[in-house]
N, C-alpha and C positions, 0 to 999 in steps of 0.2 A: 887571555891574560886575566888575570885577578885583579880586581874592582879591593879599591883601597880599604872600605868597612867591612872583607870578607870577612867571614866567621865571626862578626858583634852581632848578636842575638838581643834583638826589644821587645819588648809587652808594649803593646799600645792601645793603652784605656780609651782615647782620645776618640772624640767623633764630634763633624762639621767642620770646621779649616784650618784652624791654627796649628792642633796639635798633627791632624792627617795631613798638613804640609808639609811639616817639619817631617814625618816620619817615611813620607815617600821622596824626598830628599836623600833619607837617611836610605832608605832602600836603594835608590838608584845607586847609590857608591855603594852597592854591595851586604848591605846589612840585611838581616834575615827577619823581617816584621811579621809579629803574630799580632793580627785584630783583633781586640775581645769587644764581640759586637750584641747590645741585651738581646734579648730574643723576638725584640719590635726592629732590630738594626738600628747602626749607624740613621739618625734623623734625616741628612741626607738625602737618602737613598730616595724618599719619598718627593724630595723639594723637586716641581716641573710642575709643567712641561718646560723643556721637554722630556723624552721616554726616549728612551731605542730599546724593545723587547722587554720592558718591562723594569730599564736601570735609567736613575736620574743623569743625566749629563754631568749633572754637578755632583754626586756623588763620585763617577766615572773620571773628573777633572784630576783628584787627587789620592786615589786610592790604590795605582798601580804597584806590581811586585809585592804585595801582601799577601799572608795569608791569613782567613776569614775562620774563628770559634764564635760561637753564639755561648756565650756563658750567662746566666742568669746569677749575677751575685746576692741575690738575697734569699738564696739556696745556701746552705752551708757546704751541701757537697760541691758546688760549683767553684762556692770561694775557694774551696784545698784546691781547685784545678789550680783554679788562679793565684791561688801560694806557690805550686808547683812550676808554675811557669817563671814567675817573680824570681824564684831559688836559681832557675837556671838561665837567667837573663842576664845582660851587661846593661841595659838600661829598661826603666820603666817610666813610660810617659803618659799622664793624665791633665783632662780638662775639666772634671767637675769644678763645682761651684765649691768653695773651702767650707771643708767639715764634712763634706760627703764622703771623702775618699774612707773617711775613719769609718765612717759609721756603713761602709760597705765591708770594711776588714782588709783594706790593701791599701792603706797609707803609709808613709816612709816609715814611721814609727814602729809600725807592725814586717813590711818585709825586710828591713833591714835585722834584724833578729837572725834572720837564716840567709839573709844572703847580704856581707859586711860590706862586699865588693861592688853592690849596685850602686846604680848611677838614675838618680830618679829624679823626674820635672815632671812639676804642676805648674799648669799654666789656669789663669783665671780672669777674670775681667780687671779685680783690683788687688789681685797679689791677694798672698796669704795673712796677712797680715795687714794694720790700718783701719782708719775709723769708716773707709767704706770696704772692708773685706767682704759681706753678703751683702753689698749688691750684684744686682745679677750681671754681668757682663756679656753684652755683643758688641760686637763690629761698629755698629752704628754711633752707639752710644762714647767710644773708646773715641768715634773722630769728633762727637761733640763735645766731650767734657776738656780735651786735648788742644783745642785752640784749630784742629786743621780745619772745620766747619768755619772758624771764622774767618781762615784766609782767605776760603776758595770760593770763587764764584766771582761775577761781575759786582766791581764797585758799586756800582748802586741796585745791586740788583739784593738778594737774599742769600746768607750763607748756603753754601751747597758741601755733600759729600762727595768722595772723589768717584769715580765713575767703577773703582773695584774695590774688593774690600781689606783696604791697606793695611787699615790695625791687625788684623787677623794673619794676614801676609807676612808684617815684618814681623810680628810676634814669633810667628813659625824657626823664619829666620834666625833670629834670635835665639831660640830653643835648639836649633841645629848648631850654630856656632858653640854654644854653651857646652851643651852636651860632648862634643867633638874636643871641646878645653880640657873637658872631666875628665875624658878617655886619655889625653895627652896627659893628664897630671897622673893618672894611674899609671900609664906607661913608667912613667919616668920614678915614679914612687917605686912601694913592694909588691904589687901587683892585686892588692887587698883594698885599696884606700877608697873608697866610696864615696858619693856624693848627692847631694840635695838644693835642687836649683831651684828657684820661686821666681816663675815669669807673670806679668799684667800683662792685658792689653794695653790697659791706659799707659802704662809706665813706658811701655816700646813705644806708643807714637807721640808720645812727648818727646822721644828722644829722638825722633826725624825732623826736629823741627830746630836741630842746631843752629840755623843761620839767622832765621828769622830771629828766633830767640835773643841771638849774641845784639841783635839789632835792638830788642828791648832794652837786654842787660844793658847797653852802655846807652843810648841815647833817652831810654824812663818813657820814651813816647808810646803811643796804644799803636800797635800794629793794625797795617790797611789791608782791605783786598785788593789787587791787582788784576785780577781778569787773567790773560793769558802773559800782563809782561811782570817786570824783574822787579823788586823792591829794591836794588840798588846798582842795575845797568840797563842804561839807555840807547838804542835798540834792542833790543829785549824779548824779541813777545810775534804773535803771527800776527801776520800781514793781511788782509787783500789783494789779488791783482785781478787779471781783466778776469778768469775764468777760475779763480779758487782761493785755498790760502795756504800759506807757505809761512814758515817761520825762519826769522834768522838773530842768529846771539853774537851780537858784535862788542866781543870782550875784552877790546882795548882802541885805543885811539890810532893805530895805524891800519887795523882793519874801519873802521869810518873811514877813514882816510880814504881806502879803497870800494869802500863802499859810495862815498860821493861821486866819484869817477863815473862808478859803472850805471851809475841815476841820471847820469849828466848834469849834476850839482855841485863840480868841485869847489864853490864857491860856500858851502855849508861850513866847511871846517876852517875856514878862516874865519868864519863870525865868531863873534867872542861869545856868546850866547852857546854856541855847540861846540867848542874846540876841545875840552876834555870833557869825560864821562861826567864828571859832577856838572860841570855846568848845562849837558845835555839833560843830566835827572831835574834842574833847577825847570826847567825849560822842555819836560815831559811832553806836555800836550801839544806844544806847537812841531817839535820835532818830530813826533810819531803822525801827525795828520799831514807833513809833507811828504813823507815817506809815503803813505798812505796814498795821496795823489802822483808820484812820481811812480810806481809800481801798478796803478790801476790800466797802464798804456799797453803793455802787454802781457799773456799768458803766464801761468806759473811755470812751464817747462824750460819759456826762455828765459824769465830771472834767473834760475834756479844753475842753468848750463853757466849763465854769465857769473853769479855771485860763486858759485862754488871751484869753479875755475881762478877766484883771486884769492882763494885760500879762507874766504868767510866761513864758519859754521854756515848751515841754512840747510832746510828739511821741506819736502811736502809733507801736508798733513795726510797720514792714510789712516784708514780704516783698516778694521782685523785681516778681513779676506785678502787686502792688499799688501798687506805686509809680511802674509803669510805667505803669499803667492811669490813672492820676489825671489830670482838666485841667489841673493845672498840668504836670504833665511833657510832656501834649501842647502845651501852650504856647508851653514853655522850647524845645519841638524835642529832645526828649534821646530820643525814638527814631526813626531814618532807617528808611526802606524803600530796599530796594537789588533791581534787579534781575538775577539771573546766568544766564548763556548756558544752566547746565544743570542748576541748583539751583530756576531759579526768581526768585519774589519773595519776600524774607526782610527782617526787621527785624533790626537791630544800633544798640548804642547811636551815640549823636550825641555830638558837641563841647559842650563848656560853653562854648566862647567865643563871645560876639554882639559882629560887630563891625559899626556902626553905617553903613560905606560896602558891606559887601558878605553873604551870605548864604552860611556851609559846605555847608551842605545845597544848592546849587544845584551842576546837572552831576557828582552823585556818581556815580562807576564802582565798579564792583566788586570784590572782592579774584580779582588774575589765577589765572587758570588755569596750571599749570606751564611755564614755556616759552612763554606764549599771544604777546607781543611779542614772539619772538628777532626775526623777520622784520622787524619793521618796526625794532628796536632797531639790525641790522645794517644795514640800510639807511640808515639815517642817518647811520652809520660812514661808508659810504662803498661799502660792499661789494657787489660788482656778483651779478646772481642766477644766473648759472651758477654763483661762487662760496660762495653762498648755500646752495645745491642740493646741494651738496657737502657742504659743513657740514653739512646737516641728515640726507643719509645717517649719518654720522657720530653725531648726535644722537639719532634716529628715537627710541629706546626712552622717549627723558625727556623730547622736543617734544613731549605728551600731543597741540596744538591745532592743530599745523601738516600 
């Protein structure tokens, strides 16, 4: 069956994670991604260990169903590639820092000329525009400037980043949603109508922070850390017990309710001190250190049998290996095996999305090798193989496959 984005054709400027998330996204439903990668590679490719045969893991995370040109754009013959591709593109996606794109000769302003119907995103640390436009944006900086640095981490401890690289993440996201709107507004338009999307990082992870936020907007008070529990529900957050921790989110007063039972506490929720949510958050610390004690008696597998059985949320904490190991993950499909020409056969994560006419996981390729499609990329151009042969003289040192 045909995969939803069949026959949408991208250019993808983009290298390291935002915009190569977005666009192996955009590949899994079927879209047909050309890499233009300089003739150092995608940066990536180098970040490790670890290595398998000589490709970064991290490069390997998000690089699948692509196919790989090595173009050198500050060649001019290079750029007409990358005109040529632009021309016959539905979308084209970049990550430079603003003012690059121009001054390599494939910014919106220049491929919209020949092709009125593109669909192009720049994505950058602080947007195109703005009195911090060049500075340089990463990941890091997007959760510092953003307020997440200051939620996360133990109250008295030191702000911390989140343990993946979320700005980068939701940005992608973002870019994918976007992009997928454009395509919907062309649909539905004359089939001509083009577009120009200006993603930040900073600007996406400000906007994960709706809740906390709406909490400033109305109360004026400085936001706290909270360690692992809620800013405004009490139980909230992981536990202890005899041999681990476990987490449980008791989201309303009849699950306490149920929860004091199964502690042998029913005597909690008639205090007035704990009887609804607010007065449990009034009453934070003494309520979480009984729980704390009434949970240390036995193991996490028996709370977990007991609490989950009276309809509570509640979770073990796992690690990767362990949640990756689980039938429900091999259910879900959330890990693919991929095979590579010189890696091997390797697991990476799978798509969350099931879509009911067609299966992601069917015909997946693997993330290219440097350069591995110039040949056949240029071929399609147009480009006849004496001239081919020439080019790749030219190339030799960066066509790792040709």
């Amino acid at each position: 069956m045909s995969k939803p984005l069949q026959g949408i054709r991208v250019v993808d400027f983009s290298r390291v994670l935002s915009g190569p998330f977005c666009t192996m996204l955009l590949a899994d439903m079927g879209a047909v991604i050309t890499k233009v990668e300089p003739p150092a590679g995608d940066e990536t490719r180098t970040w490790g260990p670890p290595f398998a045969a000589g490709e970064s893991a991290y490069f390997l995370s998000v690089n699948r169903n692509k196919r790989s040109i090595v173009l050198d754009l500050h060649s001019h013959a290079d750029t007409a590639i990358a005109h040529q591709l632009a021309q016959n593109a539905d979308v084209v996606i970049e990550n430079f820092r603003p003012g690059t794109a121009k001054r390599l000769g494939i910014d919106y302003d220049v491929v919209k000329t020949f092709n009125q119907r593109l669909i192009y995103c720049s994505i950058s640390g602080f947007g195109q525009e703005g009195p911090y436009k060049n500075m340089p944006g990463y990941d890091l900086v997007a959760q510092a400037m953003s307020g997440l640095m200051a939620l996360t981490g133990d109250p008295v401890g030191e702000p911390m980043k989140a343990g993946i690289p979320v700005a980068d993440m939701v940005t992608g996201l973002y870019a994918t949603i976007a992009i997928l709107a454009a395509l919907v507004k062309r649909f539905h338009g004359d089939g001509w109508e083009g577009e120009y999307i200006d993603l930040a990082l900073l600007d996406s992870q400000v906007s994960m922070l709706q809740s906390v936020a709406s909490n400033f907007f109305l109360s004026g008070q400085p936001l706290q850390r909270y360690g692992n529990a809620h800013p405004n529900i009490v139980p909230y957050q992981a536990f202890p017990t005899q041999d681990g921790m476990i987490i449980l989110t008791v989201g309303n007063d009849g699950q306490f309710s149920r929860l004091c039972e199964i502690l042998s506490h029913p005597e909690w929720e008639k205090l007035r001190r704990f009887r609804t949510n607010q007065d449990r958050l009034a009453h934070r610390q003494e309520m979480v250190q009984l729980i704390s004690e009434a949970l240390a008696f036995h193991p996490s597998h028996y709370w977990l049998s007991l609490i989950e059985s009276a309809g509570i949320p509640c979770a073990p904490v796992l690690g990767l290996s362990e949640i990756v190991a689980t039938p429900h993950s091999r259910h879900r499909e959330m890990v693919w095996s991929v095979e590579h020409p010189t890696v091997g056969n390797f697991n990476m994560l799978g798509n969350p999305i099931h879509f009911a006419s067609s299966r992601l996981a069917d015909g997946i390729q693997p993330p290219p090798r440097l350069g591995e499609h110039s040949v056949q990329v240029l071929r399609e151009l147009g480009y006849d193989d004496p001239w081919i042969r020439k080019w790749l003289r030219n190339h030799r040192e960066a066509v790792r496959s040709e």
